[in-house]
N, C-alpha and C positions, 0 to 999 in steps of 0.2 A: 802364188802368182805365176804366170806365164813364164817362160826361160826368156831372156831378150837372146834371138840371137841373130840370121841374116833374115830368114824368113818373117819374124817380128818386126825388125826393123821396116825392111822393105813396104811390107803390109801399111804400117803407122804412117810411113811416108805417104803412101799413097794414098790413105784414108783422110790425114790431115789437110793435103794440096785437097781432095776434091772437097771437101768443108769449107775451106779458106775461098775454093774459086764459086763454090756455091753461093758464097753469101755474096762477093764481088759481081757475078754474072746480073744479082737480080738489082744492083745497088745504082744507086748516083756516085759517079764516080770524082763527081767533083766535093763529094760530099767531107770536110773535114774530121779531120780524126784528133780527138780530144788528147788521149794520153801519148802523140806523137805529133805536139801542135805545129811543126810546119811542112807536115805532109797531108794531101789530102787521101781518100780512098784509092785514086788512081793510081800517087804517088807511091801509100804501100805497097799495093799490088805488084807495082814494077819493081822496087825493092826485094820482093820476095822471090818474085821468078828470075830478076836478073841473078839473085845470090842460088837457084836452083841451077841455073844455066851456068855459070861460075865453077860452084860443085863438081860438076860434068863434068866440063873444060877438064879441069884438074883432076879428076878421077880418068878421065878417056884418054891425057895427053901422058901420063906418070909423071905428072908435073915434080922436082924434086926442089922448087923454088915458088916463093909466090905468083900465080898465073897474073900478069898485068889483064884488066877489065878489056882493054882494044884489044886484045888476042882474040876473045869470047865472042862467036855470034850469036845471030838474032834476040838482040837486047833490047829492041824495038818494040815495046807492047803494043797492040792497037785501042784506038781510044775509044772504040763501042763495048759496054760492059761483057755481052754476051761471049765477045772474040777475046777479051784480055781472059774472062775464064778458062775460054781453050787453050790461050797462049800460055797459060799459069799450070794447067795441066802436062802441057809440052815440056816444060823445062823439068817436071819431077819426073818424067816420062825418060827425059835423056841420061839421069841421074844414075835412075832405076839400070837401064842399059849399060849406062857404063859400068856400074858394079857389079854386073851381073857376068859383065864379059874379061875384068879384068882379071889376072893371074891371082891366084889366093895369098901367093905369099909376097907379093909385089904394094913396094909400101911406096904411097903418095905424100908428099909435104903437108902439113896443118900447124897453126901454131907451137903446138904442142912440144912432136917430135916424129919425125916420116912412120907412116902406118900404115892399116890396113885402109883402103877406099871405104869399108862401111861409118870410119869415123865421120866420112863427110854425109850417109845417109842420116847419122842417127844426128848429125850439127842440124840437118836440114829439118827431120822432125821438129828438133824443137824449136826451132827457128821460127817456121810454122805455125806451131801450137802457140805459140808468146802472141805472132802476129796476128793469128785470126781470133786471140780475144782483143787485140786494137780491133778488127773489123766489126766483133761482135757489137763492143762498147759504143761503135760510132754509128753502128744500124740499130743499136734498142734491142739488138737479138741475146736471148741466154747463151753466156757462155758454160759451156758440159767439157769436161776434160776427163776422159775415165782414168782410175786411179794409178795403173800401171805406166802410162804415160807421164802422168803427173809428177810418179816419185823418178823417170827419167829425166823431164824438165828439168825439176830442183837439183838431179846428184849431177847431172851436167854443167847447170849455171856455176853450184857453187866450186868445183874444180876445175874449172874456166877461171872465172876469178882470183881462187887462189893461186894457179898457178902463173896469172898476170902480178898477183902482187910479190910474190917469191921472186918472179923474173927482174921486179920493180920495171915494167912495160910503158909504166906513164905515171903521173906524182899522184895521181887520187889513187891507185891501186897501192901504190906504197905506206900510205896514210891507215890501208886496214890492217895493216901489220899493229903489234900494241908489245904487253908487254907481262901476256897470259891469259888476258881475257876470253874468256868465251862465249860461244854463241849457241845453242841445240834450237836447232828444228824438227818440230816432233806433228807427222801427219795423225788425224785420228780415223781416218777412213775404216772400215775395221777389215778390209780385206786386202791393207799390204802385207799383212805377213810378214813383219817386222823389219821392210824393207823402207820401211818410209820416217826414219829418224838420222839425222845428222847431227854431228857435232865438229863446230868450227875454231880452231883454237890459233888465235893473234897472238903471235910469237915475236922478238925484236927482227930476227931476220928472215921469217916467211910465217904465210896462213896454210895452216894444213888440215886436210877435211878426212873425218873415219865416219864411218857407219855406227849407228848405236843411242842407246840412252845413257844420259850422266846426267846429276847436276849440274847446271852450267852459271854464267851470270845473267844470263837473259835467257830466254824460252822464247820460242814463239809460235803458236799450237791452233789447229783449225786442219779443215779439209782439204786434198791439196790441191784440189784448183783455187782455193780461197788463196792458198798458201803461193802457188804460183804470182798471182796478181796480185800478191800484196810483195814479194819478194822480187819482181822484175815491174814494183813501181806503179801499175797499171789501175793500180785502188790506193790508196787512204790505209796507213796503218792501223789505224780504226774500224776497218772495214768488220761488216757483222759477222758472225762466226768466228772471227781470229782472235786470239787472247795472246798476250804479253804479260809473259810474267820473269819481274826482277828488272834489270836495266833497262829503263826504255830508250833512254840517250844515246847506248853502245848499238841499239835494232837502227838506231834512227841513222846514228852516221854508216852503219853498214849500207843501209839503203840506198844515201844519199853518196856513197863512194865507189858502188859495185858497178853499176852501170857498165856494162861490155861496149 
């Protein structure tokens, strides 16, 4: 597979917003969106570019604290589709600049713990990539996620979450904690190059995420954009191509707990 590194990122970034605003530009924007039932298209839209422009702020200011929203301008989308695409390409435009220009060893705030600024391009990737299969799912369009993305998607979400439920950040993140159980996500794409299997192990006092194959108590195996959309919710864990195999009750409450 490809090395991720600034150039990759950056690249993904910009390939995803102009996907995300493609499909926006040609859309109803009043159009509602099924697996984000109280927003409509406009609504994600703006969601997505305000969290681009956000990004920025915090990357362009060396924000060392969370950036408050009224700091951030032009949060303003406009409400003809054509111009919300441009506005959606603007804010990954400001992103882009901002990381481009900040010092290399100069660390910005994120959940986490202060870092480099690219953490906020690669947050933004996949931020993106989740959002514009809501976009797909609500226009009827295929959603295509090439694989090397894919397996960023998933190693993203699940140490995002794990490290909400270790923090215990809020009580459903606390809840995935157990008491050994575990979880393996296994992609079958055949060109990740052995990058594309996880294993999630539910501990009494944190969830901690390695790379790799094991037995585990649950599996849950398919392609990863399959794997994407059934893991951030946006499908049916039944969904075709994805198999479960062993616990389906311990996939199901994961499902239902991880939500960021």
């Amino acid at each position: 597979m490809t090395e991720m590194n600034d150039q990759w990122y950056r690249a993904a970034l910009a390939e995803e917003t102009e996907a995300f605003a493609g499909l926006i530009g040609r859309a109803d924007l009043a159009t509602p969106v099924p697996t984000c039932p109280e927003w409509t298209l406009g609504e994600l839209a703006a969601h997505v570019g305000r969290a681009h422009r956000w990004a920025a702020a915090t990357v362009a200011t060396r924000a060392q604290l969370m950036l408050p929203f009224e700091q951030v301008e032009g949060l303003d989308m406009p409400e003809q589709a054509p111009k919300a695409a441009d506005w959606l390409r603007e804010g990954a435009t400001r992103l882009l600049d901002a990381q481009r220009d900040i010092e290399p060893d100069a660390a910005v705030w994120n959940w986490m713990q202060p870092g480099p600024a690219l953490f906020w391009v690669r947050r933004m990737v996949n931020e993106t990539a989740v959002h514009r299969a809501d976009a797909a799912i609500a226009t009827g369009t295929t959603y295509d996620l090439p694989a090397e993305r894919g397996v960023e998607v998933l190693d993203e979400g699940l140490h995002l979450v794990s490290f909400a439920a270790t923090r215990a950040l809020a009580p459903k993140y606390v809840s995935l904690r157990g008491t050994g159980q575990t979880l393996h996500v296994c992609a079958t794409d055949p060109d990740v190059a052995g990058r594309g299997e996880w294993l999630v192990h539910r501990e009494p006092g944190m969830v901690r995420v390695e790379r790799g194959h094991a037995d585990a108590d649950v599996t849950l195996r398919g392609p990863l954009a399959d794997l994407v959309l059934v893991m951030y919710r946006r499908v049916e864990l039944d969904h075709p191509g994805v198999e479960i195999i062993g616990d389906r009750a311990q996939m199901e409450h994961w499902r239902e707990h991880s939500a960021m």
